[in-house]
N, C-alpha and C positions, 0 to 999 in steps of 0.2 A: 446424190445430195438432194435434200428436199430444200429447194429455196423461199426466202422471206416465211421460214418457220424460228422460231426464237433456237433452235437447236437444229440446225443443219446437217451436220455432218452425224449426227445420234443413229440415222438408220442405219447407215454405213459402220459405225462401231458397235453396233451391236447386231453385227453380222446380219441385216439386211437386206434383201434383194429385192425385194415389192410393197406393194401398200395393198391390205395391211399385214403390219408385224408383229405377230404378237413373241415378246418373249418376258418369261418368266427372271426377276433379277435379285437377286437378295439386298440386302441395305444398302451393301456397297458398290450395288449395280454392275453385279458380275452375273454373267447369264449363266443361270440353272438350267434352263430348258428352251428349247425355240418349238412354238406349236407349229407343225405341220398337219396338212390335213384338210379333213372336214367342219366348218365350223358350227356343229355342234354342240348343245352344253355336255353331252359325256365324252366329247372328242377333247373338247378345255378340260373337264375334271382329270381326263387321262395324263394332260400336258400338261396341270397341276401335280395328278401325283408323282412324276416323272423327278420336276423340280423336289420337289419333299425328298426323295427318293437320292436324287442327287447329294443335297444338302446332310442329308442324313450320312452319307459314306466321305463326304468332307469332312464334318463331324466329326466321327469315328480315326478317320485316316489320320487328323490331326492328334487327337487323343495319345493316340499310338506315337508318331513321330515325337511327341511329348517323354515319352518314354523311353525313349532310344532305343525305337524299331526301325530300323533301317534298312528293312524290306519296302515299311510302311512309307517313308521316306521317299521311296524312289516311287512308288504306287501313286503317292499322292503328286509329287511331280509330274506323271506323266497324265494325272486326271486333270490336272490345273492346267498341262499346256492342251488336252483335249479341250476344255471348256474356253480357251484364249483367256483363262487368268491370270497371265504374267504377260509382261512384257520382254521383249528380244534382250532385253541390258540383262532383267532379273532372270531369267533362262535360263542366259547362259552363265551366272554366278552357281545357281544352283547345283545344275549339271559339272561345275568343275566342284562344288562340293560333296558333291553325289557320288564321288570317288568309280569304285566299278562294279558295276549292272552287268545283270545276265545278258548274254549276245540278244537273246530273241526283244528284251525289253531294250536294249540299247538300239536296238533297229527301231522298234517302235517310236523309240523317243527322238531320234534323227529324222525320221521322215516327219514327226511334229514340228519338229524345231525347220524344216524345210518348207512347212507350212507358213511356219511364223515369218522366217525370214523375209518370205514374198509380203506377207499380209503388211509387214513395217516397213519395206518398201515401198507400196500402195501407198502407203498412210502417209509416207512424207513424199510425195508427187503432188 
């Protein structure tokens, strides 16, 4: 926590470890990208295109679930709990609507959701 900042706990939500932090976040201040690295300006354009790059397969992925792709569906599940855009409640709603996943993605989506579980226990300590 960075204290007597008007937003204290902000590094920390958005997956923070040091100062400084740079991350990429769309309107709704959901992180597209977190720059790691060197900071220079093609090392930032890189961390920029990464975020576009992200954004864009969000995009897309929703398009599709719009349609009643149901591949796309669980795809875009598992990039939202990659990116920590949901929350541990909305998760695990989704996942019991997600009905059933290939083994290798239902593993994949377990060890995220294992992720989450720790990260929203942190969060309310």
């Amino acid at each position: 926590m960075v204290q007597d900042e008007p937003y204290p706990g902000l590094l920390l939500e958005k997956r923070g470890a040091s100062l400084p932090h740079v991350a990429i976040l769309d309107g709704e201040g959901k992180i597209h990208a977190i720059h790691q690295g060197e900071t220079t300006v093609e090392a930032y354009r890189e961390t920029l295109g990464r975020a576009e790059r992200v954004q864009q397969k969000l995009a897309d992925l929703r398009a599709r679930v719009e349609d009643e792709d149901a591949a796309a569906r669980l795809e875009l599940l598992e990039a939202e709990l990659m990116l920590s855009h949901l929350t541990l409640a909305d998760a695990v709603v989704r996942i019991a609507r997600a009905g059933k996943m290939p083994a290798d993605q239902a593993k994949r989506i377990q060890g995220l959701m294992s992720q989450l579980r720790v990260s929203d226990l942190g969060n309310r300590l």
